[in-house]
N, C-alpha and C positions, 0 to 999 in steps of 0.2 A: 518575651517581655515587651519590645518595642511592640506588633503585635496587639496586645493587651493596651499597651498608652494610647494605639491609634484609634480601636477602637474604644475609648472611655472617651478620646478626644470628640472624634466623628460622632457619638452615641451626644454631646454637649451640646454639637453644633445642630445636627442636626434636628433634636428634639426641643432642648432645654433653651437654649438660645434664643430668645423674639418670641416665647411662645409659640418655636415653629409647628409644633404636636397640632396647634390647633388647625393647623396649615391641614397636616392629613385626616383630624377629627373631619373636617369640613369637605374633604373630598373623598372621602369612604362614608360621608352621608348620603351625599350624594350621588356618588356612585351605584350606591343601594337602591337609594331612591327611585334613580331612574331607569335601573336594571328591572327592583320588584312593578313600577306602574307600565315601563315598556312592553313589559310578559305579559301580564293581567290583559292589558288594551290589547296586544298582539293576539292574544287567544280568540277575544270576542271576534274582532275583524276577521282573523283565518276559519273561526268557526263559521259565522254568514259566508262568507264566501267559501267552504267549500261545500257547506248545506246547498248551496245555488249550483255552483256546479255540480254535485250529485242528483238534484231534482232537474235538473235544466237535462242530463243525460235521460232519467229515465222519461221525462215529458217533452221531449225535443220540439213538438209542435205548440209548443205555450210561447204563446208572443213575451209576455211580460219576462220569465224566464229566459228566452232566446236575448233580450235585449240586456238582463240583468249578468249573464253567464259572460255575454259579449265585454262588460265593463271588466267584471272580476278577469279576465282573461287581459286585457290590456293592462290593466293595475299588475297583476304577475308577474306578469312578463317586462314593465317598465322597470319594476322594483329590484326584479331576480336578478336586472342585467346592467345593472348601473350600481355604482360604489356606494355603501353606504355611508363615508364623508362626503362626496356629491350630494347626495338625498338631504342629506344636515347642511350641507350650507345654502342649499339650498330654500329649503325650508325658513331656514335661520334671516336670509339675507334679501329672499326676492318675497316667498309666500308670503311669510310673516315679517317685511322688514319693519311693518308698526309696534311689533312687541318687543320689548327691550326681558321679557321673562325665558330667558336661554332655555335655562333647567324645564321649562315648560317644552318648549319647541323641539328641545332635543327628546322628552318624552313622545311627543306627535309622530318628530321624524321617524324612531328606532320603534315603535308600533307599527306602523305603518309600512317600515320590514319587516319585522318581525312577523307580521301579517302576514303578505306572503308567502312566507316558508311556512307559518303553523298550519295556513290553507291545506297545503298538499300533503302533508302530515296527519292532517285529520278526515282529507278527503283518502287518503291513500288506510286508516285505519276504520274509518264508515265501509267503505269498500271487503274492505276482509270480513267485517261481519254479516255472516250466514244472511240470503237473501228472504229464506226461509222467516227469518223472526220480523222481517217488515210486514211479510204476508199473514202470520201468526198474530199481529196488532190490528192488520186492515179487518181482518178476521172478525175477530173479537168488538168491531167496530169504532175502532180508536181513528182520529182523521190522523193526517199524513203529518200534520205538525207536532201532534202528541205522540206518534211512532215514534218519531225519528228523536223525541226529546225520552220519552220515556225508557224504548227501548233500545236504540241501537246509536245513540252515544254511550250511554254509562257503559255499556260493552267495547265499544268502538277509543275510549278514554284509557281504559285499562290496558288496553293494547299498545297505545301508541304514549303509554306514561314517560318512557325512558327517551322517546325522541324530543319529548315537552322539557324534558330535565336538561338535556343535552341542548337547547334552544334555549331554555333562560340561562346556562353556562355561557354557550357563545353571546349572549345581550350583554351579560356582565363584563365580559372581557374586551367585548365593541365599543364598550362606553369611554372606554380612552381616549375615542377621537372624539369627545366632547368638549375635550380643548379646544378645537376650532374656535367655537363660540364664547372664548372666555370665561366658560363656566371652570370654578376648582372640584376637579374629580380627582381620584387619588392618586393618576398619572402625573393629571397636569399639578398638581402637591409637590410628587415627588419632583420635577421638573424646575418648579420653583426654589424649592431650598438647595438644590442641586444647582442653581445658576448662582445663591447666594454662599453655598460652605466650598464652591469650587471645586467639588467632589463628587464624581458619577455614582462609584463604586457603591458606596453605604449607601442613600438615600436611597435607588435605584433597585440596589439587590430586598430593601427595606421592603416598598412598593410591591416587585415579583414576589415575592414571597408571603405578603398579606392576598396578592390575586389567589396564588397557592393554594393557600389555608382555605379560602371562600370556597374555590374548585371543589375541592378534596372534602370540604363538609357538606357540600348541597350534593356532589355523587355519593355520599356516603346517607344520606338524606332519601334522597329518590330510590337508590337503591331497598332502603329500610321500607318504602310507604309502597315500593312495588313487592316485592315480599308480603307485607302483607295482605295486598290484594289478592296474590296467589293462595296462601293462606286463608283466605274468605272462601274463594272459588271454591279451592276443594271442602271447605267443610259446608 
């Protein structure tokens, strides 16, 4: 029974009290927000750049390429190897210390990881597809930029579906340290009404367990949309 009072009490404080609900409406907006446009930007960047590294290997002697692979390989390797709260407050505080739009710059910064990693994930699923179907387009007379769009991503995509699902998971759950920058995501929510109900426990557990739920429906999500890709293949 106590119990039961504590939580109707705790469930009071922390929702119903001050309007604080609006507290996590606003930071599971934005938690969203920044998680769905950091994926999106992330794919584009990783995909240029592992297009470049995969043509820079097979045309080693292309100046342009040579210089363009050179960049993608220091961006990489800067990004792979430094914190991604570093990257954000940096971004945040020296790159862009003229924008006062967080939500914006922590979009930039968490791309522009994310980048990185989708690079070698895509250049690591370009790679597995059969070198055969590049020569099968050059064939047919398709240039090198219509291969590689036509045929051996949409192949190269299916393959490497479940490591893109498992990278917008990890963004979503990265977005916590967007508190740095004063933005409300739904850590820094649960953080806030937690300093004001004086109470870790409920807010807290609240927070982990809407992460949970996300988790648990977007693997349940990818899982369903990679199924049915296999399902296509073989019929």
């Amino acid at each position: 029974m106590e119990f039961i009072n504590y939580l109707t009490e705790m469930f009071e404080k922390t929702f119903i009290r001050d309007d604080r609900y609006k507290l996590f409406l606003e930071g599971f907006k934005n938690t969203l927000v920044i998680a769905v446009f950091a994926t999106l930007l992330g794919v584009v960047i990783g995909l240029i750049v592992a297009v470049v590294k995969v043509w820079y290997k097979q045309y080693p002697k292309n100046v342009l390429l040579k210089i363009l692979n050179f960049i993608a390989e220091i961006y990489t390797t800067i990004i792979r190897g430094t914190p991604v709260v570093v990257q954000l407050m940096l971004s945040y505080f020296v790159i862009f210390a003229a924008s006062d739009k967080a939500v914006l710059v922590g979009i930039i910064a968490f791309s522009f990881n994310s980048g990185a990693y989708v690079s070698e994930i895509i250049r690591a699923g370009i790679n597995a597809v059969d070198k055969g179907q590049t020569e099968a387009g050059r064939s047919l007379g398709l240039s090198q930029s219509r291969t590689m769009i036509s045929i051996v991503l949409p192949q190269a995509f299916k393959n490497i579906l479940p490591a893109l699902g498992n990278e917008f998971i990890a963004i979503l759950k990265e977005t916590s340290v967007i508190g740095y920058l004063g933005v409300v995501d739904l850590t820094k929510a649960g953080e806030m009404v937690r300093s004001r109900t004086a109470d870790a426990f409920f807010c807290l557990i609240f927070v982990a367990a809407v992460y949970l739920v996300l988790v648990l429906g977007l693997s349940a999500l990818f899982k369903k949309m990679e199924k049915r890709m296999s399902k296509s293949d073989r019929g």
